[in-house]
N, CA, C and O atoms as a GROMACS GRO file, in nm:
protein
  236
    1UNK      N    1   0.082  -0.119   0.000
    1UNK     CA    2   0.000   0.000   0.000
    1UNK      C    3   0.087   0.125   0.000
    1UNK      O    4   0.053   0.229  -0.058
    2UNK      N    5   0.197   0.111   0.066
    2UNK     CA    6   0.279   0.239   0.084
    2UNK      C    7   0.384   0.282  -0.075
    2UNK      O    8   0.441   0.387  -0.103
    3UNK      N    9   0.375   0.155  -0.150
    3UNK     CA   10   0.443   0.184  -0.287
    3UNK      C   11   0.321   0.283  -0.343
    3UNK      O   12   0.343   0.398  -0.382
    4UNK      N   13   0.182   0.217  -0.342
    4UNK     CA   14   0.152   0.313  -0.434
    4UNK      C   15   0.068   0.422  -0.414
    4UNK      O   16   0.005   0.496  -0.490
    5UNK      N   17   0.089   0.410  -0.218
    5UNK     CA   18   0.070   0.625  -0.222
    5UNK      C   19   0.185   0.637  -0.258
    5UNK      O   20   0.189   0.758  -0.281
    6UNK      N   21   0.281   0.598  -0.279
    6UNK     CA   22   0.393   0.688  -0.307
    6UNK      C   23   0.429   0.722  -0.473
    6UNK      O   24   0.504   0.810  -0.514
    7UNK      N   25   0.370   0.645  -0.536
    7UNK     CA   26   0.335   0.626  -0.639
    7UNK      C   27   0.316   0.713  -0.709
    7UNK      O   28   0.378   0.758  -0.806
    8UNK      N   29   0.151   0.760  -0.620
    8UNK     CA   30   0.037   0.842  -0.649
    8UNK      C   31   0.089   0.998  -0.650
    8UNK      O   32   0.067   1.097  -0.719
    9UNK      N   33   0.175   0.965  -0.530
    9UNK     CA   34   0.246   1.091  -0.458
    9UNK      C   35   0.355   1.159  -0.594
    9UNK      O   36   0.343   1.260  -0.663
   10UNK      N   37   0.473   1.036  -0.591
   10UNK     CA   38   0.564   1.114  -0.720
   10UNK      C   39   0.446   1.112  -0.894
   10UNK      O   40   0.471   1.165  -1.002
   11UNK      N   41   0.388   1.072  -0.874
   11UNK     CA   42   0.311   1.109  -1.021
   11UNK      C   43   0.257   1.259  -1.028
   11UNK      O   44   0.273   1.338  -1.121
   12UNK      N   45   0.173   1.286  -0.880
   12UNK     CA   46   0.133   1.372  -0.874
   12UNK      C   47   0.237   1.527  -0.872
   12UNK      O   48   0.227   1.643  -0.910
   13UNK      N   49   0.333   1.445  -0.806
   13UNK     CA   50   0.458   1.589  -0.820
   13UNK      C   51   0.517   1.620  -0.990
   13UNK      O   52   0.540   1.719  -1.060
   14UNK      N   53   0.523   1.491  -0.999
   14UNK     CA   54   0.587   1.480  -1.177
   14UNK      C   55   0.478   1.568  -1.239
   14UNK      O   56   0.534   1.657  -1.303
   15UNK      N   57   0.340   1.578  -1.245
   15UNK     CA   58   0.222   1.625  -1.325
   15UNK      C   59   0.265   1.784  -1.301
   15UNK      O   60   0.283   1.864  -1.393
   16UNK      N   61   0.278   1.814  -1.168
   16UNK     CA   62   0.318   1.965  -1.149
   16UNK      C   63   0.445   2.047  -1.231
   16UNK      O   64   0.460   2.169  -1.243
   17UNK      N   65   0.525   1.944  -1.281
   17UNK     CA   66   0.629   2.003  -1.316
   17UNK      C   67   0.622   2.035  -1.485
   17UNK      O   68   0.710   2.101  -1.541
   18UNK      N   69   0.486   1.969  -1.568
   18UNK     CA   70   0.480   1.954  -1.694
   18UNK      C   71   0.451   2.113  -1.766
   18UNK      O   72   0.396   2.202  -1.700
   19UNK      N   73   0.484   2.130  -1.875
   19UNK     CA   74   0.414   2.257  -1.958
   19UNK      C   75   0.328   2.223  -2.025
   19UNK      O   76   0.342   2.187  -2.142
   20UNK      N   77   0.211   2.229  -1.959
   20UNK     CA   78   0.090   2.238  -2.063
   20UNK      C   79   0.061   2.346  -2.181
   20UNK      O   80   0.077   2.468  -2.185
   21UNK      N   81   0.021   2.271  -2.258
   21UNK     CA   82  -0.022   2.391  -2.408
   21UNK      C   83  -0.158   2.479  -2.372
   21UNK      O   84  -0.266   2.454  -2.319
   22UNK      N   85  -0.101   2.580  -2.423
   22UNK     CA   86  -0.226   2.696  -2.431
   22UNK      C   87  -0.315   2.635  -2.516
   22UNK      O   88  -0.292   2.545  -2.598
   23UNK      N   89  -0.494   2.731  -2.472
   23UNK     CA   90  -0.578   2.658  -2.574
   23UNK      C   91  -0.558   2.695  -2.713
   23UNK      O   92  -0.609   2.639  -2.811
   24UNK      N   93  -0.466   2.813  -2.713
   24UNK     CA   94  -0.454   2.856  -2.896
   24UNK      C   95  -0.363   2.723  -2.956
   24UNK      O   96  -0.374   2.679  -3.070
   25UNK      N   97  -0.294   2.683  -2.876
   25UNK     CA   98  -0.159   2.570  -2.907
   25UNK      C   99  -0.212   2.463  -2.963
   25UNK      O  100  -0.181   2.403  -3.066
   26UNK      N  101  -0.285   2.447  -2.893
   26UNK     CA  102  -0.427   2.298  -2.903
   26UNK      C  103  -0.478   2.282  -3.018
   26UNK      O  104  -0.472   2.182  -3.090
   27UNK      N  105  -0.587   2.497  -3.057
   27UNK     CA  106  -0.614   2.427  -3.145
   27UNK      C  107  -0.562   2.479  -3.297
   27UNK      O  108  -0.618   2.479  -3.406
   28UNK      N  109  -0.451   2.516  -3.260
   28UNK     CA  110  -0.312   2.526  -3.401
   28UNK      C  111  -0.286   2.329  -3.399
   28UNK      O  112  -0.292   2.248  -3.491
   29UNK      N  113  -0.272   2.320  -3.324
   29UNK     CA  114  -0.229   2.159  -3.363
   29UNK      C  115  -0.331   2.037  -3.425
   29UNK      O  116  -0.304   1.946  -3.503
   30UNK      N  117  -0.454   2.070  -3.362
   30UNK     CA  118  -0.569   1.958  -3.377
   30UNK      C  119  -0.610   2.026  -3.520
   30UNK      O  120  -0.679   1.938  -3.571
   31UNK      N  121  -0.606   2.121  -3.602
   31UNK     CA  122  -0.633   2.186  -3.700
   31UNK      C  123  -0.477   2.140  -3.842
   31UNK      O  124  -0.467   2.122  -3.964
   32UNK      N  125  -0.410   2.139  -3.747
   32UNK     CA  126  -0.275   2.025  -3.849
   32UNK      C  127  -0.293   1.885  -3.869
   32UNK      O  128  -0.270   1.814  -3.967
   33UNK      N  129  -0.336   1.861  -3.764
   33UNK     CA  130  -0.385   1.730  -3.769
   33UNK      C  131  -0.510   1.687  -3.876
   33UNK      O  132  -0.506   1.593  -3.956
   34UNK      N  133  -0.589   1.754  -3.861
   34UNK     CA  134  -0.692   1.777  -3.929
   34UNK      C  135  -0.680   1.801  -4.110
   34UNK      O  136  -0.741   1.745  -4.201
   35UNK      N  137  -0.621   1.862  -4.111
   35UNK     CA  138  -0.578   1.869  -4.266
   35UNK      C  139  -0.492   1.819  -4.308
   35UNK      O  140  -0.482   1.832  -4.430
   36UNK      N  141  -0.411   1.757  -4.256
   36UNK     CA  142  -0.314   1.669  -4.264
   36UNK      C  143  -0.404   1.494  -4.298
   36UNK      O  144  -0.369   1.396  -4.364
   37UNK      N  145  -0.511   1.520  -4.228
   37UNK     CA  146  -0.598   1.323  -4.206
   37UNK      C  147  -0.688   1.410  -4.314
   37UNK      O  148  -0.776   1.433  -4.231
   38UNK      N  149  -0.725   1.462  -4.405
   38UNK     CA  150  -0.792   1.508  -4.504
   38UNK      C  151  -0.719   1.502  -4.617
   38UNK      O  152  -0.762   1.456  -4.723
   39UNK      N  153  -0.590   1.554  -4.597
   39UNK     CA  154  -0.522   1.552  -4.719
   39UNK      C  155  -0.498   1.419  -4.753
   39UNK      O  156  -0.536   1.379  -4.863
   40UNK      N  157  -0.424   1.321  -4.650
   40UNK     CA  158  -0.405   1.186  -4.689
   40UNK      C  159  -0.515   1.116  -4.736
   40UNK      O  160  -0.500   1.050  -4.838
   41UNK      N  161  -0.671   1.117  -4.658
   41UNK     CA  162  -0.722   1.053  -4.707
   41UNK      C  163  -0.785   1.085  -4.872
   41UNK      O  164  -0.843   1.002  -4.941
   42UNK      N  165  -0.755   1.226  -4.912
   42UNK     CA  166  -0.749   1.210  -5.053
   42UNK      C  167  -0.675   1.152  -5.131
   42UNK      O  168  -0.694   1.094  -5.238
   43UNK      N  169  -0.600   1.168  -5.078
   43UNK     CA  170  -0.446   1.099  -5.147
   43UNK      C  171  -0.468   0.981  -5.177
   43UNK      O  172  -0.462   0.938  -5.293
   44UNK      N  173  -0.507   0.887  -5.039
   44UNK     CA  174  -0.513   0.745  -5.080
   44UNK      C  175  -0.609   0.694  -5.124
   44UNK      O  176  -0.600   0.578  -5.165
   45UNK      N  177  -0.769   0.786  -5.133
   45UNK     CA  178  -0.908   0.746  -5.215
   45UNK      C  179  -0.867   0.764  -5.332
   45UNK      O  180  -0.927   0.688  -5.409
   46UNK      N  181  -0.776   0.843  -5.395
   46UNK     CA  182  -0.765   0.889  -5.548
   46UNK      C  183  -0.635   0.753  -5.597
   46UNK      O  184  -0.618   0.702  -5.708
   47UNK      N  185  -0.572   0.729  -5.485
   47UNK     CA  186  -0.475   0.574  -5.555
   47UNK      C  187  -0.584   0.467  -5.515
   47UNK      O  188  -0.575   0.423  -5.630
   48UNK      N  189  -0.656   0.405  -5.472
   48UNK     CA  190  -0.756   0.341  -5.465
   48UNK      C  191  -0.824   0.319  -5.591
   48UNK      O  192  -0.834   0.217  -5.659
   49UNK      N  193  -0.880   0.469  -5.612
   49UNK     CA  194  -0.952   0.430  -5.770
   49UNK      C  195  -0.890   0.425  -5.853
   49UNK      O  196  -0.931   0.351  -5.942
   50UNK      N  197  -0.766   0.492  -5.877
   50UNK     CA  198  -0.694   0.464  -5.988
   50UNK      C  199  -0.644   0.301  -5.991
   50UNK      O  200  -0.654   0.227  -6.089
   51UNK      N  201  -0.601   0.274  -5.886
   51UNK     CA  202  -0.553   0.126  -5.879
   51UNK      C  203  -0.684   0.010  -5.928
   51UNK      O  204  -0.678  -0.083  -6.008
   52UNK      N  205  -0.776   0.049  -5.860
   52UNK     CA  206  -0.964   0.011  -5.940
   52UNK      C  207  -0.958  -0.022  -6.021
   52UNK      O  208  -0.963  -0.139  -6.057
   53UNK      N  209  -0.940   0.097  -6.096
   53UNK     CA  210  -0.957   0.096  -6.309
   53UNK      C  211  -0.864   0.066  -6.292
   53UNK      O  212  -0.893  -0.027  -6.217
   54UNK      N  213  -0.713   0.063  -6.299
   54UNK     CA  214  -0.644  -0.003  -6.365
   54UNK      C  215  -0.631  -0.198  -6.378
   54UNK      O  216  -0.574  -0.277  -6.453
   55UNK      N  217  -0.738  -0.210  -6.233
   55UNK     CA  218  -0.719  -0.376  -6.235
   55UNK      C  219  -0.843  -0.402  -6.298
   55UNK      O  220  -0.860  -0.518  -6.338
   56UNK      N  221  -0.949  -0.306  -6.318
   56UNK     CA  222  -1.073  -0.318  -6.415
   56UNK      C  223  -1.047  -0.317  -6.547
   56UNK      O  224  -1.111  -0.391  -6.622
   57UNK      N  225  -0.971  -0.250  -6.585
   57UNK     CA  226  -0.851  -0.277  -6.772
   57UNK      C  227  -0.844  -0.405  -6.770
   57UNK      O  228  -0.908  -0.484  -6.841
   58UNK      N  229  -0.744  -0.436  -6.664
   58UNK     CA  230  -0.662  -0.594  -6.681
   58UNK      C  231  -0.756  -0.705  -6.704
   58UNK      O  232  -0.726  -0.818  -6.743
   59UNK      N  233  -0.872  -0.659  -6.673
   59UNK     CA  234  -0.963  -0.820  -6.607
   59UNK      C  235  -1.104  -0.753  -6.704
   59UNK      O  236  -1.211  -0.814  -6.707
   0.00000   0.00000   0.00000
């Protein structure tokens, strides 16, 4: 029991010492993210169909 108040204890000190991101930081990042998982998934719907028709030629 005493490992993991102590546990609880250095986690909780470790959490104090972190730099959290501002909310502008947040949402500059979740907005990269975001167009970033948009852009790819065009990317890979447009090789998808091309790869499509091209095995729809073959066959």
């Amino acid at each position: 029991m005493k490992k993991l108040i102590g546990f609880v204890r250095n986690s909780y000190a470790e959490l104090k010492k972190v730099t959290w991101p501002s909310r502008e930081e947040v949402g500059s990042s979740t907005r990269v993210v975001l167009i970033s998982v948009v852009i790819f998934a065009i990317i890979l719907g447009t090789l998808d169909y091309l790869f499509l028709a091209g095995i729809d030629l073959l066959f």
